[in-house]
C-alpha positions as CSV (number, residue, x, y, z in Angstrom):
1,X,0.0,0.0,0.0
2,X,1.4,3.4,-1.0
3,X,1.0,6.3,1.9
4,X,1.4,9.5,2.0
5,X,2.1,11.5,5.0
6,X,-0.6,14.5,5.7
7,X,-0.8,16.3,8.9
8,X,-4.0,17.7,11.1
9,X,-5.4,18.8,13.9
10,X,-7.6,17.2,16.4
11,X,-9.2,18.0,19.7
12,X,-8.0,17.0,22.6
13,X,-11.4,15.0,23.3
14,X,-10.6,13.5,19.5
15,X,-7.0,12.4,20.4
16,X,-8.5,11.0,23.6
17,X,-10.0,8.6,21.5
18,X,-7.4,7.7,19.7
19,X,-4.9,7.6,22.8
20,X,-7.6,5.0,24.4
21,X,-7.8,2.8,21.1
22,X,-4.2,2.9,21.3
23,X,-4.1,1.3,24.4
24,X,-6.3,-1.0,24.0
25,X,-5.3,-2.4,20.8
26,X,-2.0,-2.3,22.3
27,X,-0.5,-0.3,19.2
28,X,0.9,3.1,18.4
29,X,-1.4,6.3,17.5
30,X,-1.0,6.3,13.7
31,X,-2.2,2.6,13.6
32,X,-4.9,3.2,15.7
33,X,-5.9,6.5,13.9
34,X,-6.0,4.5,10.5
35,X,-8.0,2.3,11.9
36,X,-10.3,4.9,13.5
37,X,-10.6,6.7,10.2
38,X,-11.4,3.2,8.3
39,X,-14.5,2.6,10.0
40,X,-15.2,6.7,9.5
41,X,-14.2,6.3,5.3
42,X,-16.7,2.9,5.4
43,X,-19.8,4.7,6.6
44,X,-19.5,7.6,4.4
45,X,-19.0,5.4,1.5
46,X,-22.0,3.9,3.0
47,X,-23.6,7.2,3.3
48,X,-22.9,8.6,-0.2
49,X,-24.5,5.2,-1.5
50,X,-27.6,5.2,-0.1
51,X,-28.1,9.1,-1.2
52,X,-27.6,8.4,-4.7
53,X,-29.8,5.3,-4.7
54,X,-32.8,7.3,-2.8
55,X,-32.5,10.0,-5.7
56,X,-32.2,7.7,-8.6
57,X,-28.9,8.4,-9.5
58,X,-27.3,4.8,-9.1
59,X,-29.0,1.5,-9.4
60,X,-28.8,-1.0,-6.4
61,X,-25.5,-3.0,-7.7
62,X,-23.7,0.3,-8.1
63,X,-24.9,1.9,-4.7
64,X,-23.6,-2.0,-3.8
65,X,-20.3,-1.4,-5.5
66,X,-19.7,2.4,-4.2
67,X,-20.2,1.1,-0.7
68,X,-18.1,-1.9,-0.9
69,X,-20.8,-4.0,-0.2
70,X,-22.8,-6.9,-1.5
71,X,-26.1,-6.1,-3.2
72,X,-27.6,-8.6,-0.3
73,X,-26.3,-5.9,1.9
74,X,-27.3,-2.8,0.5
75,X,-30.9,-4.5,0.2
76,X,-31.0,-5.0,4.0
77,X,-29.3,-1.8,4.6
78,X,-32.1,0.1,2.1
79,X,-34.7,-1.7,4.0
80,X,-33.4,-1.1,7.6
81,X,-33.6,2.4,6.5
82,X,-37.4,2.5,5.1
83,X,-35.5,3.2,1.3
84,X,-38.1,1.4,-0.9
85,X,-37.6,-0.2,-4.8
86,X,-38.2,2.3,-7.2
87,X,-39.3,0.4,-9.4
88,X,-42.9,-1.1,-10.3
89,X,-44.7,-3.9,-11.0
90,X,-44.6,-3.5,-14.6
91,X,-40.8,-2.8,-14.6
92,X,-40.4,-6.3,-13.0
93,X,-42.9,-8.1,-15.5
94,X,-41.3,-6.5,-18.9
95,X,-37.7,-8.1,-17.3
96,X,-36.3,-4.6,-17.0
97,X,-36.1,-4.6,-13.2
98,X,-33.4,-7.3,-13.4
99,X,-31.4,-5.3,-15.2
100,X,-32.0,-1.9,-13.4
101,X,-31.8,-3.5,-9.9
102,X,-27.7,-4.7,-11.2
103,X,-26.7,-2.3,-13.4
């Protein structure tokens, strides 16, 4: 994996957090930070995903693919959230859905 080193700023409450993952992980502040900000990067992918499914601008397996997810996954995660199909009835009869819901 290639890095690159950027610096910022945190709160003190913020590098609390990341003192007491530290510790508990048993490893140094970078790692834990990295880790810390892994979990943050996931849920925005998550986030952005959803957003653009809800408005129509990307179809379930690319939502699925955005978020690093399975479509089995986003499904639940759509549904968990009260995000219904877009698509109708006829849409699934004329065969189109298939190819909507994965495209």
């Amino acid at each position: 994996m290639e890095t690159e080193m950027i610096s910022a700023r945190f709160a003190k409450d913020e590098i609390a957090v990341i003192t007491e993952r530290a510790k508990e992980e048993k490893t140094d502040k970078t790692t834990a930070l990295r880790r810390i900000f892994s979990l943050g990067a996931k849920q925005y992918r998550l986030e952005k995903a959803v957003k653009q499914y809800e408005s129509g601008k990307a179809s379930l397996g690319a939502s699925a693919k955005l978020a690093g997810t399975s479509i089995w996954e986003m499904m639940d995660e759509l549904k968990r959230r009260g995000i219904v199909n877009p698509l109708t009835k006829e849409d699934y009869a004329g065969g189109y859905a298939i190819e909507k819901l994965l495209t």
